[in-house]
C-alpha positions as CSV (number, residue, x, y, z in Angstrom):
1,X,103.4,110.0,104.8
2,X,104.4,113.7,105.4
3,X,105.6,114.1,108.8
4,X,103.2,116.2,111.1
5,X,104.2,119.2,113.0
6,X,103.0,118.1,116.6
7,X,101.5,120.6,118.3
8,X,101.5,121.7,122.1
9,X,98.3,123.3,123.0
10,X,98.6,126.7,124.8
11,X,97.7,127.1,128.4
12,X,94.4,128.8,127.5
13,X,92.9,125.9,125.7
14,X,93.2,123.4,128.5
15,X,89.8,124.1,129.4
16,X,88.7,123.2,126.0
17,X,91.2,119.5,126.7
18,X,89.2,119.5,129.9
19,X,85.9,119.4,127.9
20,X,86.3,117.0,125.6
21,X,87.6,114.5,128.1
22,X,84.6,114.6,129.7
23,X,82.6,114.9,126.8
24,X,84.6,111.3,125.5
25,X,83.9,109.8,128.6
26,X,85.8,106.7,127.9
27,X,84.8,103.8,130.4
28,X,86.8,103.4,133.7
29,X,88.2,99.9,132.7
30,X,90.1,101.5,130.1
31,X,93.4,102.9,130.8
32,X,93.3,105.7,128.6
33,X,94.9,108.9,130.4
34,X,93.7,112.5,129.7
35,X,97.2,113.1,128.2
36,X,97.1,110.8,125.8
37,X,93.7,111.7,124.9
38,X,95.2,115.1,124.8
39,X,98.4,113.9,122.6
40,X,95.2,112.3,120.3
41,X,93.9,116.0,120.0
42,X,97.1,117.5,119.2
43,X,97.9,114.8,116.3
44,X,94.6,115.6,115.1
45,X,94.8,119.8,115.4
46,X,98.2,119.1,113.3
47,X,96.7,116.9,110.7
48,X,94.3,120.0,110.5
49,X,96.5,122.7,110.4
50,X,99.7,121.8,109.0
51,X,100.8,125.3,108.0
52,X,101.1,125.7,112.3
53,X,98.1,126.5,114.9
54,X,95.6,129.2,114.6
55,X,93.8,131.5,116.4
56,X,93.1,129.6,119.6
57,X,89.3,130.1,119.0
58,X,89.7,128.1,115.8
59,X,91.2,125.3,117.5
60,X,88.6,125.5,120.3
61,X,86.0,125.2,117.6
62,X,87.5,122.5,115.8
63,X,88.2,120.2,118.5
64,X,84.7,120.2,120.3
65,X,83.1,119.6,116.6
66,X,85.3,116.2,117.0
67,X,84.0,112.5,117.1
68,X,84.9,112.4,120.7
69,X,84.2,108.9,121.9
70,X,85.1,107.6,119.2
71,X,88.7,109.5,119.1
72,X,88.7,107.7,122.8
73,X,88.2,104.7,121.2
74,X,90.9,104.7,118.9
75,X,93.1,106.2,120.7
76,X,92.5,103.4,123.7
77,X,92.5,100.9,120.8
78,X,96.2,102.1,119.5
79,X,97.9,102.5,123.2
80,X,97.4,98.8,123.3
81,X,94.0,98.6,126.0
82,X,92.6,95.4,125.7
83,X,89.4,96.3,127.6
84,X,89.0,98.9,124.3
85,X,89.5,96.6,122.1
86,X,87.1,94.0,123.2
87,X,85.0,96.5,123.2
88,X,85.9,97.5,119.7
89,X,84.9,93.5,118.1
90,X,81.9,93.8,120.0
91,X,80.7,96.7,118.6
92,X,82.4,97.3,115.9
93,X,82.8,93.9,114.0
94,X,79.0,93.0,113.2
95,X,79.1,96.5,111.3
96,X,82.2,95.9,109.5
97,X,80.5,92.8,108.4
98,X,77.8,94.0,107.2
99,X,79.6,97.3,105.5
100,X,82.1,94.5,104.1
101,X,79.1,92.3,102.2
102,X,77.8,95.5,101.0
103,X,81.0,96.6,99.1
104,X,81.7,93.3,97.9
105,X,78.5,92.9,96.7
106,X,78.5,96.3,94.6
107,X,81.8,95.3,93.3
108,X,80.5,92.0,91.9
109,X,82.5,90.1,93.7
110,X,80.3,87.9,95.6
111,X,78.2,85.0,93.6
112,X,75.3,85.0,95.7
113,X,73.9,86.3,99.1
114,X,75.1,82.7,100.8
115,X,78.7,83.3,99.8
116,X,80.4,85.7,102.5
117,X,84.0,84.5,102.3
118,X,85.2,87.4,100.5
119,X,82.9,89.9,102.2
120,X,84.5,88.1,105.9
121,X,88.1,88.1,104.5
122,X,87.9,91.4,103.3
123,X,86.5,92.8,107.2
124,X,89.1,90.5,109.2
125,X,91.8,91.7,107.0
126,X,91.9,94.9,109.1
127,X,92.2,94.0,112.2
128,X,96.2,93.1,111.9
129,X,96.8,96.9,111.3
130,X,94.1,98.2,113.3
131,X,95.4,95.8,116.8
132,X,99.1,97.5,115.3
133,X,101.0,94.1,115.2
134,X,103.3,95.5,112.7
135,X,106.4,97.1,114.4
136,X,108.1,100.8,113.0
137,X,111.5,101.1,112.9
138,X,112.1,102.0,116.6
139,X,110.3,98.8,117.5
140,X,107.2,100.1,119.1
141,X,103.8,99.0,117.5
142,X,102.2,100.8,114.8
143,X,98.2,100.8,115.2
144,X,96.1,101.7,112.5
145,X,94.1,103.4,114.6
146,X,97.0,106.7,115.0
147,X,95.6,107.8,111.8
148,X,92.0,108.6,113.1
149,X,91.5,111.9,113.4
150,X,88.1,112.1,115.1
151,X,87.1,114.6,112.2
152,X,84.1,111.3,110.9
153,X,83.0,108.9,112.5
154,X,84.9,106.0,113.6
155,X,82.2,104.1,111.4
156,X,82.7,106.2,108.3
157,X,86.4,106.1,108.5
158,X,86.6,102.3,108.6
159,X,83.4,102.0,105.7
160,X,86.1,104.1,103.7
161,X,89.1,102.2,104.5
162,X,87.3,98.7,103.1
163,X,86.1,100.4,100.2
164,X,89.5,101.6,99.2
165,X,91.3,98.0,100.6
166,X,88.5,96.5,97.9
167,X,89.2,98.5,95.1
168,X,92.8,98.0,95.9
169,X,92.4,94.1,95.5
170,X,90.7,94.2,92.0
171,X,93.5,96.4,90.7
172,X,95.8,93.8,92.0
173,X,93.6,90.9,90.0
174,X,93.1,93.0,87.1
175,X,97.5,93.2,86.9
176,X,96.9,96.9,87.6
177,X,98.7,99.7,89.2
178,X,97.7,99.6,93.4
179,X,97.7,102.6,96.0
180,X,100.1,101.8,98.1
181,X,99.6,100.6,101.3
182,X,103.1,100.6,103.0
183,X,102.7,99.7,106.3
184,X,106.3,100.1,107.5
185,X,108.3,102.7,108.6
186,X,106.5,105.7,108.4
187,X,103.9,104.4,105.6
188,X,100.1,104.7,105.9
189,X,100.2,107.1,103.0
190,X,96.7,106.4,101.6
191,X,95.9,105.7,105.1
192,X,96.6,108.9,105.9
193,X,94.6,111.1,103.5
194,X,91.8,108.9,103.3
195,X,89.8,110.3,106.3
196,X,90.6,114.0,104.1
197,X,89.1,112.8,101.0
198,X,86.3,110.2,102.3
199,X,84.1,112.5,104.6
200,X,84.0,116.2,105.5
201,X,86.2,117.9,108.1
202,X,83.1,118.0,110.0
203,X,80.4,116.3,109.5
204,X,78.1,118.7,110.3
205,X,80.2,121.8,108.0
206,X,77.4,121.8,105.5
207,X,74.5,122.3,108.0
208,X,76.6,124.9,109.7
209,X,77.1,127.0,105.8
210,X,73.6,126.0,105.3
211,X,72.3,128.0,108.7
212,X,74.6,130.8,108.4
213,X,73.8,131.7,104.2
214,X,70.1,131.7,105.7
215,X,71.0,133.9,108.8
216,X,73.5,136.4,106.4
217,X,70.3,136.3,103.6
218,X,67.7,137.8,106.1
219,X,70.1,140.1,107.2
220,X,70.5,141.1,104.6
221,X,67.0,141.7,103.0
222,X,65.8,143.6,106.4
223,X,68.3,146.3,106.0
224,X,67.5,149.7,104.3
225,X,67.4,149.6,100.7
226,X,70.1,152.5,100.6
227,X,72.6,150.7,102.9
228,X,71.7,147.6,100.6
229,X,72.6,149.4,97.6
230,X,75.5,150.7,99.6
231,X,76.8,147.0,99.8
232,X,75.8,146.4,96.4
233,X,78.4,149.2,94.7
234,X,81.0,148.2,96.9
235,X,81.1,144.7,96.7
236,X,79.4,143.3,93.7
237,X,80.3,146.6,91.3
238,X,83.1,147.0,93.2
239,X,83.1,150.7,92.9
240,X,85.6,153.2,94.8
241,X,84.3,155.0,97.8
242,X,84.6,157.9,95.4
243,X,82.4,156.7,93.3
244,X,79.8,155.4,95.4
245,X,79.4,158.6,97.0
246,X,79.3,160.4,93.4
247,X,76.6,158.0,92.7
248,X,74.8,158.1,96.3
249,X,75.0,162.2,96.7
250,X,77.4,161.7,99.7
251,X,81.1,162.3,101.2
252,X,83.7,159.2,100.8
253,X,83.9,159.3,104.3
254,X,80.6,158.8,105.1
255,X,80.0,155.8,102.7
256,X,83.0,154.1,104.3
257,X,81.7,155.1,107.8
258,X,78.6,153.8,106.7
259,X,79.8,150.8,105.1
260,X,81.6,150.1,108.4
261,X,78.3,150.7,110.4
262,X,76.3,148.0,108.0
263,X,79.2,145.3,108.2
264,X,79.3,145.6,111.7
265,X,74.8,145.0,112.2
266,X,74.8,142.4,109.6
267,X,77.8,140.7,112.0
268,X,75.5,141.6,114.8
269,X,72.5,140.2,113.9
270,X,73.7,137.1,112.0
271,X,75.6,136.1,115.3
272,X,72.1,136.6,117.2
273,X,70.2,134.6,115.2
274,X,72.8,131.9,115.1
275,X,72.7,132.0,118.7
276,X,69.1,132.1,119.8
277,X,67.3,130.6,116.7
278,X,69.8,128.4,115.7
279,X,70.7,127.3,119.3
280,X,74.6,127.3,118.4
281,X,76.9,127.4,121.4
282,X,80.0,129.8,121.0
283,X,82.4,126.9,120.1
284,X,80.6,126.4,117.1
285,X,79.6,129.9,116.3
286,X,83.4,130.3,115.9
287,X,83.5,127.0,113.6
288,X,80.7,128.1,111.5
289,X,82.1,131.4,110.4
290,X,85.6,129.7,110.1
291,X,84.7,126.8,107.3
292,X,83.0,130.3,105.9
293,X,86.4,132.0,105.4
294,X,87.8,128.7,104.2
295,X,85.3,128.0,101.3
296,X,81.9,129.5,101.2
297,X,79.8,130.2,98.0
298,X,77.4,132.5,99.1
299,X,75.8,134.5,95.7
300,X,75.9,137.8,97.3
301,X,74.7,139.3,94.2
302,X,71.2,137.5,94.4
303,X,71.4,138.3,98.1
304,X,71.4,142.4,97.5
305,X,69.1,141.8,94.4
306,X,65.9,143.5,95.0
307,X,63.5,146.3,93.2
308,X,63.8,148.5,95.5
């Protein structure tokens, strides 16, 4: 597994830290401390941003779009709390059960709906690594549960991590090549990436995009047809200033004064709608338009089409 950078939140997001403790609001009997939640928030903000921390908005953003509770949970759960984990097996085990028959039943493994050995050996098989009673190299106990992110649910993750530990074991029957699971030292590799490659960094990313193209599209058909067109030349032709203002009858100036002008009410009113028809708070305002600078496919060409 690729060593993470840790990172050290900055002084100005310690109300965010503040906010998402509360909004985890892990039971007293646990002995969970809001600096280990906080560690668990850091190790997750790393995992996100390995190239180092953004924009302090960003990270805002992206930690109150977290699984919370159920980064309380984990992280309780790897610190060692029993009162966590039993509260884990009683929530948690009937639906690993149930996820467990489900997998081994699509993978043909099961003879009929009576026989749940494999389906049980396949669910109990995780709770060694999840309880951490493997040891790393400096001795202290290595929990599965460090490499929750908080980014799906706590559900999601583990659904993944059976799939994967099924697939796994009919490679290994079928004298295939495994993924491996090395869960010494600083192993966990699959482990690692699965929450990456199993669900999305948040699971609400696509109804955010989905909001925001519909916001940006009737902003976009409400404006002027000229400052349209304006927007049309310059991004979809890709024409010069120069040229646009050849074509439009005015000075460059003016069509990159203009241009500025439009940018700025299409920001204007996209961020308005967003807010009061959309009901987004500011924390996720910011998220939205930063999974739309990540990856966005927004035809802005069909957006500026129009006869007029």
């Amino acid at each position: 597994m690729p060593a993470e950078k840790f990172i050290g939140f900055s002084s100005t997001l310690s109300a965010v830290v503040v906010r998402c403790w509360q909004k985890a609001a892990s039971p007293a009997d646990w002995s969970l401390t809001r600096e280990q939640f906080q560690r668990a928030l850091e190790r997750s903000a790393a995992h996100r941003f390995p190239g180092g921390q953004p924009d302090d908005r960003i990270v805002a953003g992206y930690l109150e779009s977290l699984n919370l509770s159920d980064l309380a949970l984990a992280s309780a759960c790897s610190a060692g709390d029993n009162a966590a984990w039993e509260f884990f097996i009683q929530h948690y085990r009937p639906e690993l059960y149930r996820a467990a028959r489900a997998i081994v039943a699509k993978s043909g493994a099961a003879r009929s709906a009576t026989d749940e050995p494999a389906a049980r050996d396949l669910a109990d098989s995780l709770y060694g690594e999840l309880y951490g009673l493997r040891e790393s190299p400096d001795g202290s106990r290595r929990s599965l549960f460090s490499y929750f992110h908080g980014r799906s649910k706590l559900t999601t993750w583990l659904h993944a991590i059976l799939a994967q530990r099924q697939i796994d074991q009919i490679r290994r029957t079928q004298k295939t090549d495994s993924i491996d699971y090395d869960f010494s030292g600083d192993g966990l590799r699959a482990v690692d990436a699965l929450e990456s490659k199993t669900a999305p960094l948040d699971p609400e990313r696509n109804a955010y995009l989905a909001m925001l193209q519909a916001c940006l599209a009737a902003a976009l058909a409400d404006l002027v047809p000229r400052d349209r067109l304006r927007l049309a030349y310059y991004y979809v032709e890709e024409l010069t200033l120069a040229q646009i203002g050849k074509l439009l009858g005015e000075h460059e100036a003016t069509v990159s004064r203009k241009l500025d002008r439009t940018r700025a009410d299409l920001r204007r009113c996209v961020e308005e709608a967003l807010r009061i028809e959309k009901k987004l708070s500011e924390a996720q305002l910011r998220l939205c338009f930063e999974y739309a600078r990540e990856e966005w496919p927004f035809d802005l060409t069909r957006a500026l089409s129009a006869d007029d």
